[in-house]
N, CA, C and O atoms as a printed pandas DataFrame, in Angstrom:
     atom_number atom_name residue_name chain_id  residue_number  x_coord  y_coord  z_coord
0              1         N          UNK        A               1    0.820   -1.204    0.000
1              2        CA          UNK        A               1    0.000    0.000    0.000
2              3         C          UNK        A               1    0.860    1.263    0.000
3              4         O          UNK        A               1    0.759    2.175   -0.821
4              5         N          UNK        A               2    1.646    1.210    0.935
5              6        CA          UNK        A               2    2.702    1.970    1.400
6              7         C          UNK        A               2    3.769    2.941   -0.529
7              8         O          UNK        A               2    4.182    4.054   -0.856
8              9         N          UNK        A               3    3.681    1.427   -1.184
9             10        CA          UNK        A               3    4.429    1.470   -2.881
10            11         C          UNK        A               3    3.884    2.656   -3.463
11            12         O          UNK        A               3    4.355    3.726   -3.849
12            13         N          UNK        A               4    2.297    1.932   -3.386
13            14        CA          UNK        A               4    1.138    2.787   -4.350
14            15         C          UNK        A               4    0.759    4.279   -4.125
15            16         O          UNK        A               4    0.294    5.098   -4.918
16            17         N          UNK        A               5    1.085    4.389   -2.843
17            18        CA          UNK        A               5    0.942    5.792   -2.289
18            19         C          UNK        A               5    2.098    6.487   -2.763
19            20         O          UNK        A               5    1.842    7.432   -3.510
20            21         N          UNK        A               6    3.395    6.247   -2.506
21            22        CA          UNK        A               6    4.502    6.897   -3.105
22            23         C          UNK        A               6    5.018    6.592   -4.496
23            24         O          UNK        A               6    6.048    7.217   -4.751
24            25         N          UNK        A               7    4.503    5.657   -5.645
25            26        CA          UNK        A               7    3.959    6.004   -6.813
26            27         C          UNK        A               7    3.321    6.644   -7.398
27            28         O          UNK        A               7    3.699    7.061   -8.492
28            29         N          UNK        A               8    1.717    7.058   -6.709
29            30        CA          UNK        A               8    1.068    7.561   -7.024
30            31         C          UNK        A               8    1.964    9.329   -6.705
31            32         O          UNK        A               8    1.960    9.984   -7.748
32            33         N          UNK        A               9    2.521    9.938   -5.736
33            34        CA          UNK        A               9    3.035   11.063   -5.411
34            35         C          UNK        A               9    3.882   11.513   -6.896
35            36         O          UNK        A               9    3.617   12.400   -7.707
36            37         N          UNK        A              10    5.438   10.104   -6.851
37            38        CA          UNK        A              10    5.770   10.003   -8.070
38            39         C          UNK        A              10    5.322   10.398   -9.154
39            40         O          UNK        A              10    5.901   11.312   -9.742
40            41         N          UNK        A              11    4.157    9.793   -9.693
41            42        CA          UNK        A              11    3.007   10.597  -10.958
42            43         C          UNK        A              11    2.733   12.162  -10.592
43            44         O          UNK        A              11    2.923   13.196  -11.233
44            45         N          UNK        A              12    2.307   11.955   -9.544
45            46        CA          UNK        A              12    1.745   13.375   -9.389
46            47         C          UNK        A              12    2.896   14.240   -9.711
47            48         O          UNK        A              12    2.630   15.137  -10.511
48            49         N          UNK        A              13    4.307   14.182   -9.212
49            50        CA          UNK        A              13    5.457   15.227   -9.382
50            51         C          UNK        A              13    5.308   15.208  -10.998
51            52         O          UNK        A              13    4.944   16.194  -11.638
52            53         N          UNK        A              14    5.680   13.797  -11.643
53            54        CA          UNK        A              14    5.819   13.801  -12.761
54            55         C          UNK        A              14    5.243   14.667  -13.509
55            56         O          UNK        A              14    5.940   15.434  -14.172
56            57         N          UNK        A              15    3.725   14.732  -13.564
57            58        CA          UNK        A              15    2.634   15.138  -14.225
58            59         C          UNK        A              15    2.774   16.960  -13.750
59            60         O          UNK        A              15    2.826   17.694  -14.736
60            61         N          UNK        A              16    2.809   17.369  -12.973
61            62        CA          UNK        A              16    3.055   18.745  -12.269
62            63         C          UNK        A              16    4.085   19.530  -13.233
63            64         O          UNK        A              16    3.914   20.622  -13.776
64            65         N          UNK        A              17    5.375   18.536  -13.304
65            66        CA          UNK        A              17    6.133   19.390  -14.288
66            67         C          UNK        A              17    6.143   19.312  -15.753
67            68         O          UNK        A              17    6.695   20.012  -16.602
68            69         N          UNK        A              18    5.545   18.492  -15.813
69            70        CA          UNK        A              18    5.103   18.513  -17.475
70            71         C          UNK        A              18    4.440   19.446  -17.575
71            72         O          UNK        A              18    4.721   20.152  -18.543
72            73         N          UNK        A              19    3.361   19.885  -16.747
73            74        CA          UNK        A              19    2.392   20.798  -17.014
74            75         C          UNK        A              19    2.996   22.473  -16.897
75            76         O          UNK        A              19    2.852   23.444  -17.639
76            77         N          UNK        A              20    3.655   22.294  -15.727
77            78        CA          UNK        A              20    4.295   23.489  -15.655
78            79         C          UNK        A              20    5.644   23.954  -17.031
79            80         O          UNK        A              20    5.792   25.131  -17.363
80            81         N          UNK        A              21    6.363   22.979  -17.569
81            82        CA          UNK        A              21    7.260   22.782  -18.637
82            83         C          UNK        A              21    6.635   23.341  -19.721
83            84         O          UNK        A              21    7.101   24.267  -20.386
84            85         N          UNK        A              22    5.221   22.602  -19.975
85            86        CA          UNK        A              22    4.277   23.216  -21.232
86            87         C          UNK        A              22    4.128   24.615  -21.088
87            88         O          UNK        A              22    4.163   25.473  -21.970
88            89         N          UNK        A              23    3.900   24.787  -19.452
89            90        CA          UNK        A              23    3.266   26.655  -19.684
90            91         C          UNK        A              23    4.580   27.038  -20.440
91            92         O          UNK        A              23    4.578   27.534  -21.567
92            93         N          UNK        A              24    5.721   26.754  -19.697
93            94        CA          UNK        A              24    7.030   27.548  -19.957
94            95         C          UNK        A              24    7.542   27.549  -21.638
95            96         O          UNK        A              24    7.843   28.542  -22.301
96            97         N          UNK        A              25    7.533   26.185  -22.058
97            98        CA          UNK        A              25    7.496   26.289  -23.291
98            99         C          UNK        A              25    6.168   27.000  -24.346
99           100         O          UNK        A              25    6.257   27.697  -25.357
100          101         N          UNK        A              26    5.225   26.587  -23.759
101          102        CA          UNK        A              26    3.912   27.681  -25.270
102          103         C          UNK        A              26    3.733   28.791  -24.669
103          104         O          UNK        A              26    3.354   29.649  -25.466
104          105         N          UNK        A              27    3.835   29.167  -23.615
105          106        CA          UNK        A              27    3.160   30.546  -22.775
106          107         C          UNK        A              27    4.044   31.061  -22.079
107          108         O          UNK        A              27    3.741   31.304  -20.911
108          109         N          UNK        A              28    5.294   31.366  -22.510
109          110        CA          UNK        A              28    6.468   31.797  -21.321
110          111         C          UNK        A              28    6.483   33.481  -20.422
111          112         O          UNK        A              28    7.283   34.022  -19.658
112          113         N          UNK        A              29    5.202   33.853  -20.988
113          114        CA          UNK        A              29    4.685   35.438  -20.797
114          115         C          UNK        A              29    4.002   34.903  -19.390
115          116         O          UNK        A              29    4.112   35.473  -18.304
116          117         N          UNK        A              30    3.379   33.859  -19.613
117          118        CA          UNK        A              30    2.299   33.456  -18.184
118          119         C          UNK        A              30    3.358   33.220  -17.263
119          120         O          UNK        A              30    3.109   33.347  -16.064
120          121         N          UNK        A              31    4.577   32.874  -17.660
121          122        CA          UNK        A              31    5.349   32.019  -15.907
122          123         C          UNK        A              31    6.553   32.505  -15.665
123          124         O          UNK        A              31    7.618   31.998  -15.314
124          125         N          UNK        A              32    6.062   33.992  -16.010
125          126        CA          UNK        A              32    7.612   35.029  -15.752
126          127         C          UNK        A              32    7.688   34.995  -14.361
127          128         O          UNK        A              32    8.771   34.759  -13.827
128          129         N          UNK        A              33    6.326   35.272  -13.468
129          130        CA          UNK        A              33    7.009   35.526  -12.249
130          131         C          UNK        A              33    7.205   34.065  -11.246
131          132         O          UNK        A              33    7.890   34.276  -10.245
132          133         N          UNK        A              34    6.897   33.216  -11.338
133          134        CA          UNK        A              34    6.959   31.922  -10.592
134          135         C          UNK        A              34    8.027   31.558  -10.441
135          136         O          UNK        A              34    8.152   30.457   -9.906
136          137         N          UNK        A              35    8.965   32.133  -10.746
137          138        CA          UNK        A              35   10.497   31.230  -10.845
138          139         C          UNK        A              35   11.375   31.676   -9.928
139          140         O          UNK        A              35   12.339   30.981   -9.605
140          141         N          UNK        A              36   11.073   33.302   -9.218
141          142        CA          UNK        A              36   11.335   33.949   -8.374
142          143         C          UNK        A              36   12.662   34.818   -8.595
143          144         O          UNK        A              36   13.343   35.384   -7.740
144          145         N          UNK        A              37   12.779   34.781   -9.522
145          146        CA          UNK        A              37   13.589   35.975  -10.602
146          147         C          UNK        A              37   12.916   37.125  -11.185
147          148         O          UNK        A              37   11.732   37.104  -11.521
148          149         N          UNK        A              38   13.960   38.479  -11.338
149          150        CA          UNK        A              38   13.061   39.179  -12.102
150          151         C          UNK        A              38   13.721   39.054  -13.422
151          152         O          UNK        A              38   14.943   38.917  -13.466
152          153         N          UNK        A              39   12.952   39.094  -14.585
153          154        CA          UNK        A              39   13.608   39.066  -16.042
154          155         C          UNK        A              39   14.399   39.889  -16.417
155          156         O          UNK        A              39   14.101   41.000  -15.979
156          157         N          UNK        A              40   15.544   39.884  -17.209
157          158        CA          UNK        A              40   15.939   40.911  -17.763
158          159         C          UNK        A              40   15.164   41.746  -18.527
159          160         O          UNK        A              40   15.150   42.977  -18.537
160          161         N          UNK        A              41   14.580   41.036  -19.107
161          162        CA          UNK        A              41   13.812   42.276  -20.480
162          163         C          UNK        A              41   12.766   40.884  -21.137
163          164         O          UNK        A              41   12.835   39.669  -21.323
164          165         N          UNK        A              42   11.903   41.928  -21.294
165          166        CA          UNK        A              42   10.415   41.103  -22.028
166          167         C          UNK        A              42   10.327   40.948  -23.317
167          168         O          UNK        A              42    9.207   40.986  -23.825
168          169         N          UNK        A              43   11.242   40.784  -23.959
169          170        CA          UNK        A              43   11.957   39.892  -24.908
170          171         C          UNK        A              43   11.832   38.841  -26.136
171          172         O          UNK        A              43   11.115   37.979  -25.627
172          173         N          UNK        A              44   12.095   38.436  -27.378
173          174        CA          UNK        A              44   12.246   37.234  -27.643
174          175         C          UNK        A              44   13.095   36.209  -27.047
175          176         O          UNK        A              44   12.899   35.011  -26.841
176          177         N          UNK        A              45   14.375   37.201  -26.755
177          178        CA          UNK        A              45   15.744   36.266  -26.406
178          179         C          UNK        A              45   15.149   35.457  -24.978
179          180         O          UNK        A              45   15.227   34.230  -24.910
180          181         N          UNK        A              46   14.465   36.392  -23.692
181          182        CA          UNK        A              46   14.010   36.082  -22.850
182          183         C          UNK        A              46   13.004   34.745  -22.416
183          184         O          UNK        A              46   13.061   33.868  -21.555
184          185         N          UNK        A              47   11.859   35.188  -23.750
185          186        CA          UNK        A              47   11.134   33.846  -24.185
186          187         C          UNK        A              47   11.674   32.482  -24.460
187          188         O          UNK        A              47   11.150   31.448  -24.047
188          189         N          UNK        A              48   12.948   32.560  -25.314
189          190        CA          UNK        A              48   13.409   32.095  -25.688
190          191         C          UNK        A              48   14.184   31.116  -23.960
191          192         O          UNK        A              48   13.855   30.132  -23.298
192          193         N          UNK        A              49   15.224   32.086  -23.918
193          194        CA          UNK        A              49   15.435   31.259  -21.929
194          195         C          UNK        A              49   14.599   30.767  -21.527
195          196         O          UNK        A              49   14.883   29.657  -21.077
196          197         N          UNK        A              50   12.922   31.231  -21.387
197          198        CA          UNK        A              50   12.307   30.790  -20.652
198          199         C          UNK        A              50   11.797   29.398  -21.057
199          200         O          UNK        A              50   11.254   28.679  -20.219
200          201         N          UNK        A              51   11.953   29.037  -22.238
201          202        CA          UNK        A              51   11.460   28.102  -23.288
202          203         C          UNK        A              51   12.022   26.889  -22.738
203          204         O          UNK        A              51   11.440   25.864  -22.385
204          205         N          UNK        A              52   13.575   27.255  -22.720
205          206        CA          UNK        A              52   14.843   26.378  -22.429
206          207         C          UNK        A              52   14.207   25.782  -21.176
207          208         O          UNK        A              52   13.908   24.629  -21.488
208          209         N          UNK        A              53   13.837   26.021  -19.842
209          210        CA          UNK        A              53   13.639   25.611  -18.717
210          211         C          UNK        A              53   11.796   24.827  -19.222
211          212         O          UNK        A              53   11.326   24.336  -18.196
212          213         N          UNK        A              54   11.564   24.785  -19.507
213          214        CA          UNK        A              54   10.521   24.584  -20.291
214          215         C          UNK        A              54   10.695   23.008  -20.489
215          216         O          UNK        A              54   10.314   22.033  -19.841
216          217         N          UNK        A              55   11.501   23.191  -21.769
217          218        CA          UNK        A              55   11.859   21.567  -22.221
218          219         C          UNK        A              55   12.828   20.797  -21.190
219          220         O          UNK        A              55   12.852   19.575  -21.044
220          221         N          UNK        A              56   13.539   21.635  -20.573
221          222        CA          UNK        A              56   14.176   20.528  -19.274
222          223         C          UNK        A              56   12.911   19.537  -18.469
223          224         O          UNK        A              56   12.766   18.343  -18.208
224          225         N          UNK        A              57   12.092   20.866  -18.256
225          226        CA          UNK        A              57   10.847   20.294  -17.337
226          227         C          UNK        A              57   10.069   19.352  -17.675
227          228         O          UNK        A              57    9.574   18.558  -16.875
228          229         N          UNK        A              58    9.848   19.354  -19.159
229          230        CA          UNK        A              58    9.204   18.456  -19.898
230          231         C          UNK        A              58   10.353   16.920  -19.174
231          232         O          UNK        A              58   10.164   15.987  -18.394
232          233         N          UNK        A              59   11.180   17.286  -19.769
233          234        CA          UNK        A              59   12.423   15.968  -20.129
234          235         C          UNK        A              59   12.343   15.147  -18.759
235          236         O          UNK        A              59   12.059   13.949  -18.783
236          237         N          UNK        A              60   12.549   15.686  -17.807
237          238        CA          UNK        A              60   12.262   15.612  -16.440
238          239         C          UNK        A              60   11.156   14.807  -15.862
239          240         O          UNK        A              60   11.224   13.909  -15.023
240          241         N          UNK        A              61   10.055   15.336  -16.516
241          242        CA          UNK        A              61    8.916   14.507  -15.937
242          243         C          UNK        A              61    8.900   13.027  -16.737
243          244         O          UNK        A              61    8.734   11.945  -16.175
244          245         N          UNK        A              62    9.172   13.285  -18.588
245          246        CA          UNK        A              62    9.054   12.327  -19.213
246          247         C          UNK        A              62    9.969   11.064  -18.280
247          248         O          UNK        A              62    9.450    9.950  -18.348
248          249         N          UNK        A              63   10.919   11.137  -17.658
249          250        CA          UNK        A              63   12.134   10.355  -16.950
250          251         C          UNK        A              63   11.323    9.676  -16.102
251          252         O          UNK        A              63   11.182    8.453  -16.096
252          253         N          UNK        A              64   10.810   10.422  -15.414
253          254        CA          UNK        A              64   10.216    9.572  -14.295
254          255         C          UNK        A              64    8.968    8.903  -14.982
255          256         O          UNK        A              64    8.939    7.732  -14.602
256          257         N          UNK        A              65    8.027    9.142  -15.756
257          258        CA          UNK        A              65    7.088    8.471  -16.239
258          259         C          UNK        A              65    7.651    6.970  -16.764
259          260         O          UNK        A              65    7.401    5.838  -16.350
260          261         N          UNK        A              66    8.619    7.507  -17.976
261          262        CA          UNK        A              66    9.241    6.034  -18.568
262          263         C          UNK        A              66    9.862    5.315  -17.736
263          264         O          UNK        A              66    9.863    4.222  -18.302
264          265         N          UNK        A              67   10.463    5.169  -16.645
265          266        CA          UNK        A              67   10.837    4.826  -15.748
266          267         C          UNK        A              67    9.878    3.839  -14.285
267          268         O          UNK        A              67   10.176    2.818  -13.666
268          269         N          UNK        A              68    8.959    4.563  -14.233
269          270        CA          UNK        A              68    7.444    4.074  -13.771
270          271         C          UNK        A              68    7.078    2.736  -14.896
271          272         O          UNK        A              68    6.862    1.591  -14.500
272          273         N          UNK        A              69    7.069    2.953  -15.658
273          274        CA          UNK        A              69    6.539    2.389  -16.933
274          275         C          UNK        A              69    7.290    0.861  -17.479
275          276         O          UNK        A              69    6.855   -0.142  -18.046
276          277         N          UNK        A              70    8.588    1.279  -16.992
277          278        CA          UNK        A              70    9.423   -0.023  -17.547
278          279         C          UNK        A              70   10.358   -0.739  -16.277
279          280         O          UNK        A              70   10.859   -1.857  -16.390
280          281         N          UNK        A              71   10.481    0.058  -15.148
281          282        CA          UNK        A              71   11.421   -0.590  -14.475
282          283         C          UNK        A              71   10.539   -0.488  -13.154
283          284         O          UNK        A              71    9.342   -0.204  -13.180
284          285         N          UNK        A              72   11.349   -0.784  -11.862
285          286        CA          UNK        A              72   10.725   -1.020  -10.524
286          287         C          UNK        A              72   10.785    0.243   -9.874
287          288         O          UNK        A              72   11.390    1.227  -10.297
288          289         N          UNK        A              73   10.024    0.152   -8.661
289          290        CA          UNK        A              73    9.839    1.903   -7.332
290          291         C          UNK        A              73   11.101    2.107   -7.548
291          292         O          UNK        A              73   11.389    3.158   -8.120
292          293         N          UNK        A              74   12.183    1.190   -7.164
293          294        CA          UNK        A              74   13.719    1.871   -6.968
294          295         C          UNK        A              74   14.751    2.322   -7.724
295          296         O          UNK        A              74   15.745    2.994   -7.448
296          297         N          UNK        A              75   14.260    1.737   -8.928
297          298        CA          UNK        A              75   14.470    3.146  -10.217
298          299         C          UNK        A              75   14.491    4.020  -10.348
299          300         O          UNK        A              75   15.367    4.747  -10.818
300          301         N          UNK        A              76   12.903    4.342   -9.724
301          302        CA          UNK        A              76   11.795    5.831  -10.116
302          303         C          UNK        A              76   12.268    6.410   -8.646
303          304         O          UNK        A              76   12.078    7.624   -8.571
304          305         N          UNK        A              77   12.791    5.873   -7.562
305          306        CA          UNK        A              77   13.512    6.666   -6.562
306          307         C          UNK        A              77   14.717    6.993   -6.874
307          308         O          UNK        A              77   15.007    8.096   -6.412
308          309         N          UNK        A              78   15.657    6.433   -7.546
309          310        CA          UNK        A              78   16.566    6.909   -7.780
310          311         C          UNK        A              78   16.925    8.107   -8.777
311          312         O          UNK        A              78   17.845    8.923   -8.815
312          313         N          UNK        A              79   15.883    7.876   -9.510
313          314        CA          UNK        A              79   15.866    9.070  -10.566
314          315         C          UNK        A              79   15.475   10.385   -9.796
315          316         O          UNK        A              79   16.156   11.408   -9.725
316          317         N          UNK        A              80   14.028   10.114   -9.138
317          318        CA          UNK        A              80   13.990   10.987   -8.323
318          319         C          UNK        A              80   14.997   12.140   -7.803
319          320         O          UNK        A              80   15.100   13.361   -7.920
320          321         N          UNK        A              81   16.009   10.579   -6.859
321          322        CA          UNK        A              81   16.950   11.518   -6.051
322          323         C          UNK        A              81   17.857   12.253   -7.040
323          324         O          UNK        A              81   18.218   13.336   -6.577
324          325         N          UNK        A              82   18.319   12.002   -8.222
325          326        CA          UNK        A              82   19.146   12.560   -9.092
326          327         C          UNK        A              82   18.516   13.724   -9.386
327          328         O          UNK        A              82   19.051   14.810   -9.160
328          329         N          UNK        A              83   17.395   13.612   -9.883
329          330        CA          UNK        A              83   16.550   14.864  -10.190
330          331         C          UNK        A              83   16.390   16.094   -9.566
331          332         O          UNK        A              83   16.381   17.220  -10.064
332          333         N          UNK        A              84   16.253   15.700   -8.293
333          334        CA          UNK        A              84   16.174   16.772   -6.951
334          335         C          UNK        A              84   17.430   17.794   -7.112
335          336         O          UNK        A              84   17.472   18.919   -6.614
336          337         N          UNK        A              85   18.334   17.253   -7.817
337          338        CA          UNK        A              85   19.510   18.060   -8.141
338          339         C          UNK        A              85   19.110   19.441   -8.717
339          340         O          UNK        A              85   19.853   20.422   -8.687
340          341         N          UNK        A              86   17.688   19.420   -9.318
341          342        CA          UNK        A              86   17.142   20.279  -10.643
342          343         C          UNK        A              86   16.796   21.748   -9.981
343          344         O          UNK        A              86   17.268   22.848  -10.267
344          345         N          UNK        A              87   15.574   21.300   -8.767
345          346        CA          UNK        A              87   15.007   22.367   -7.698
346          347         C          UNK        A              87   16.233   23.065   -6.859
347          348         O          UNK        A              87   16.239   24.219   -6.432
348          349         N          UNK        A              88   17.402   21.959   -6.711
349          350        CA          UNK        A              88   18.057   22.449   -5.590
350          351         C          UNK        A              88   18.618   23.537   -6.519
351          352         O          UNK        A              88   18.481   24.718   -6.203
352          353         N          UNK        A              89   19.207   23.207   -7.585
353          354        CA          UNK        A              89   20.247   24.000   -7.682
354          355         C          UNK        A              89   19.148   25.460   -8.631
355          356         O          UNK        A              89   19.712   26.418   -9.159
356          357         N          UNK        A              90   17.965   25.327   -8.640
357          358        CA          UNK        A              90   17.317   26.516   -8.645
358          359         C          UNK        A              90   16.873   27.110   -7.473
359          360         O          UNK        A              90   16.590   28.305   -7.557
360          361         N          UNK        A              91   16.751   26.582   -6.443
361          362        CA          UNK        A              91   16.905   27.144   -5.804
362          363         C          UNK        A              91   17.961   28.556   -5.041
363          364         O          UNK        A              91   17.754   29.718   -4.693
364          365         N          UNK        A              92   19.019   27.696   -5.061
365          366        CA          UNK        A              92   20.600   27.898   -5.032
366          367         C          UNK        A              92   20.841   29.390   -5.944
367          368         O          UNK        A              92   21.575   30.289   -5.533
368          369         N          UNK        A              93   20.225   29.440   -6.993
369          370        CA          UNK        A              93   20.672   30.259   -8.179
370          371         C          UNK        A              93   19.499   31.678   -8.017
371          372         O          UNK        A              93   19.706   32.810   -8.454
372          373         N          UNK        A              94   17.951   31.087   -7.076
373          374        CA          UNK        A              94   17.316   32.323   -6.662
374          375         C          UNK        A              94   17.853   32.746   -5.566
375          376         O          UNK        A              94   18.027   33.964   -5.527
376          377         N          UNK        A              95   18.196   32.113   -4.604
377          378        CA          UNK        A              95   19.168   32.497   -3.256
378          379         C          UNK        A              95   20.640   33.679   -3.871
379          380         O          UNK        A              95   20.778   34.882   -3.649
380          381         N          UNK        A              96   21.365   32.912   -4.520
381          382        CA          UNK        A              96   22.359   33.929   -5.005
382          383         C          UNK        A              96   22.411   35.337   -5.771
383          384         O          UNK        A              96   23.108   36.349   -5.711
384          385         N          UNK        A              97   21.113   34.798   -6.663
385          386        CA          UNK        A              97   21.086   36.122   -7.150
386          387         C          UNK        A              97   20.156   37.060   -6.902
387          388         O          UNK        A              97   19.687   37.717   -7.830
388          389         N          UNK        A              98   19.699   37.278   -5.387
389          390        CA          UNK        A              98   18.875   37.910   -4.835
390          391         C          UNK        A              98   17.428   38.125   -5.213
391          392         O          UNK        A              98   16.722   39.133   -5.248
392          393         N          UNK        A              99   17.202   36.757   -5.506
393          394        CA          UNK        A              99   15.698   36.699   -5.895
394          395         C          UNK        A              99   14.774   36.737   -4.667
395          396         O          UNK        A              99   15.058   37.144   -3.541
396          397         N          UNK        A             100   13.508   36.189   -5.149
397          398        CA          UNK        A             100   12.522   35.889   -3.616
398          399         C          UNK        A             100   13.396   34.995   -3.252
399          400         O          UNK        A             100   14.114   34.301   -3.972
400          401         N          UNK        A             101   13.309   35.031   -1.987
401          402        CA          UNK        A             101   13.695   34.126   -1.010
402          403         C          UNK        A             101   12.220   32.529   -0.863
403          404         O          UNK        A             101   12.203   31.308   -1.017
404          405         N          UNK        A             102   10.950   33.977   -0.371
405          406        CA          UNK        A             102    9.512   33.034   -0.231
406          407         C          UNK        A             102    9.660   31.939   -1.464
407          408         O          UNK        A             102    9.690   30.735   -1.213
408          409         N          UNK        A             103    9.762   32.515   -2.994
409          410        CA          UNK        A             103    9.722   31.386   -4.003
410          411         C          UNK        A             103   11.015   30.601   -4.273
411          412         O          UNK        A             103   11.180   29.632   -5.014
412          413         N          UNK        A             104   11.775   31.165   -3.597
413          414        CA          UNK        A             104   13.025   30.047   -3.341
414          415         C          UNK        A             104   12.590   28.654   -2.815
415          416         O          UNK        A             104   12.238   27.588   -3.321
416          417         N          UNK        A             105   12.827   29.286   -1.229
417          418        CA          UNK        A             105   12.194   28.065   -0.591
418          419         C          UNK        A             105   10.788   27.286   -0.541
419          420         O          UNK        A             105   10.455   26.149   -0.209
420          421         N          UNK        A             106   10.111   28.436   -1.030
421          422        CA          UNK        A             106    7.882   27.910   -1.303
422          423         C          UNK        A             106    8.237   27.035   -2.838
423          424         O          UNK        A             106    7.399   26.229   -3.243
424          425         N          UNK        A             107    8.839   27.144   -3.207
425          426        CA          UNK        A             107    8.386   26.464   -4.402
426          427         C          UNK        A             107    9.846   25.656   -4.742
427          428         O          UNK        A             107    9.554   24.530   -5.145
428          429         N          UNK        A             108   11.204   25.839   -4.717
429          430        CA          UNK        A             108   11.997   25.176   -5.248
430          431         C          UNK        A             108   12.603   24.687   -4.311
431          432         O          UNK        A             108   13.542   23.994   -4.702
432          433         N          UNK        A             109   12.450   24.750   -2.811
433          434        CA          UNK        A             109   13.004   23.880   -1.954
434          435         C          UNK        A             109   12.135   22.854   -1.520
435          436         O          UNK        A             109   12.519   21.709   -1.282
436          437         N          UNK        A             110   10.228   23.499   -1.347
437          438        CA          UNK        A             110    9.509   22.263   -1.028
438          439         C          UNK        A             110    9.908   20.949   -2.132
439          440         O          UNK        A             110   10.051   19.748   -1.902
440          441         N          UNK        A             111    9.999   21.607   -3.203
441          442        CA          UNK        A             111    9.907   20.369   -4.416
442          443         C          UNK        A             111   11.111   19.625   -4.050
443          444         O          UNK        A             111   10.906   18.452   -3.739
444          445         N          UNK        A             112   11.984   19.922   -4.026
445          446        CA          UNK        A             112   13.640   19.014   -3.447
446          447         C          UNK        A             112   13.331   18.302   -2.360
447          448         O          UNK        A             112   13.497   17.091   -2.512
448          449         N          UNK        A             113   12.891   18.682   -1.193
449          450        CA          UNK        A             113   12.217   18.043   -0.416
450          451         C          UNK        A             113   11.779   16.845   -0.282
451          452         O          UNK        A             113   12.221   15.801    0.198
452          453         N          UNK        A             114   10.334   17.348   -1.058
453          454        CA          UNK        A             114    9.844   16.292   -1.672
454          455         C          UNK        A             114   10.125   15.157   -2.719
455          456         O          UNK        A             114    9.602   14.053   -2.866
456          457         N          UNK        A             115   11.086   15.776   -3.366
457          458        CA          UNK        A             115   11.187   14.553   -4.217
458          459         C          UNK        A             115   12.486   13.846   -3.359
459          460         O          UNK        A             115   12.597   12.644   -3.600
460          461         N          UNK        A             116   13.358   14.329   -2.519
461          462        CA          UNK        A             116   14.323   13.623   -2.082
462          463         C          UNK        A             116   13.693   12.826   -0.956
463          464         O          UNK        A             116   14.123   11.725   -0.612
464          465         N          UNK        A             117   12.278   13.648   -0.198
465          466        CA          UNK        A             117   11.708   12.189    0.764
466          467         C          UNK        A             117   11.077   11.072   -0.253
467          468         O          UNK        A             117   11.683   10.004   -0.182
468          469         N          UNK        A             118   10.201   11.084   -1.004
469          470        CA          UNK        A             118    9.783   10.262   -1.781
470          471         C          UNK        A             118   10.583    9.502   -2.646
471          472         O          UNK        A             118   10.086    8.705   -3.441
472          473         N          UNK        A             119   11.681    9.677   -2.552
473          474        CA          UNK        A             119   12.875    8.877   -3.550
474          475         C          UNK        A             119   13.136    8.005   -2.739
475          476         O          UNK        A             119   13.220    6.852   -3.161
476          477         N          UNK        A             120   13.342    8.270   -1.365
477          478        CA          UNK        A             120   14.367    7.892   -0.454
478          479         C          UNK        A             120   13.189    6.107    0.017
479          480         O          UNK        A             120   13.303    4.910    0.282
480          481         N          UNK        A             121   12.163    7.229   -0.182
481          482        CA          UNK        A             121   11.228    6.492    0.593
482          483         C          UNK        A             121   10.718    4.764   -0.694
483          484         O          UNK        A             121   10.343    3.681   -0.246
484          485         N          UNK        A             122   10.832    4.982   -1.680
485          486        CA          UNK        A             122   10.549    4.410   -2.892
486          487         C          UNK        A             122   11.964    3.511   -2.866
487          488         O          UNK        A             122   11.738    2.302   -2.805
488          489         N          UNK        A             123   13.116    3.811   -2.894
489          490        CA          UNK        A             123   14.466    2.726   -2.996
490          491         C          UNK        A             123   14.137    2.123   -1.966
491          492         O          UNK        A             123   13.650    1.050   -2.322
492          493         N          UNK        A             124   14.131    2.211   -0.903
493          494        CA          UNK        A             124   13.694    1.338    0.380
494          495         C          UNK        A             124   12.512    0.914    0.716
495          496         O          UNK        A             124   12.520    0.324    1.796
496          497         N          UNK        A             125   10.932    1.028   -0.079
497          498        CA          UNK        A             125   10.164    0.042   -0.228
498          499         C          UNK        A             125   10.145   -0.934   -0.877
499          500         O          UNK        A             125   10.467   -1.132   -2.048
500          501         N          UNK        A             126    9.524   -1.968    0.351
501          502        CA          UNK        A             126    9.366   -3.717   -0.488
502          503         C          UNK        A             126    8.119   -3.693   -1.137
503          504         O          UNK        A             126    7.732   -4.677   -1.767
């Protein structure tokens, strides 16, 4: 039971950043401020950056889906934990360059968090 619950979370992350990846890639005007940066300039080139984080996010979720899909929980935890690398080090990069702090930690540290308890928690379920 214990699997299905932290599979099911698994999906849910998965599915979260796909969705959020899509805004970033077709709508990068909608998810200027969520990232907790301010933009340089409202831009093509800008769009264009924002695009880039976009298709990571996509790539990201696709990982853990195919992964769900073909191999066991302790796969999809391990990817996880690799992944968590993604939030942290955005995090890291709104911290340094004097972004929000609140969407630092509200949004790119809960997610590290989370995906590093749910990883942890997924390699070490039977």
């Amino acid at each position: 039971m214990l699997n299905i619950i932290l599979l099911s979370l698994a999906v849910l992350m998965a599915v979260a950043i796909l969705i959020i990846g899509g805004f970033y890639l077709f709508s990068p005007e909608r998810m200027t401020g969520s990232f907790g940066l301010k933009l340089p300039a409202a831009d093509a080139n800008t769009r264009a950056w924002l695009r880039l984080k976009g298709v990571r996010d996509i790539a990201s979720g696709l990982v853990v889906l195919a992964l769900m899909l073909t191999t066991g929980s302790r796969s999809v935890g391990i990817a996880l934990l690799v992944l968590a690398i993604t939030p942290f080090g955005d995090m890291s990069v709104v911290l340094r360059s004097g972004g929000s702090k609140s969407a630092a930690f509200s949004i790119h540290g809960v997610t590290c968090v989370a995906m590093l308890v749910v990883g942890l928690l997924l390699i070490h379920a039977l």
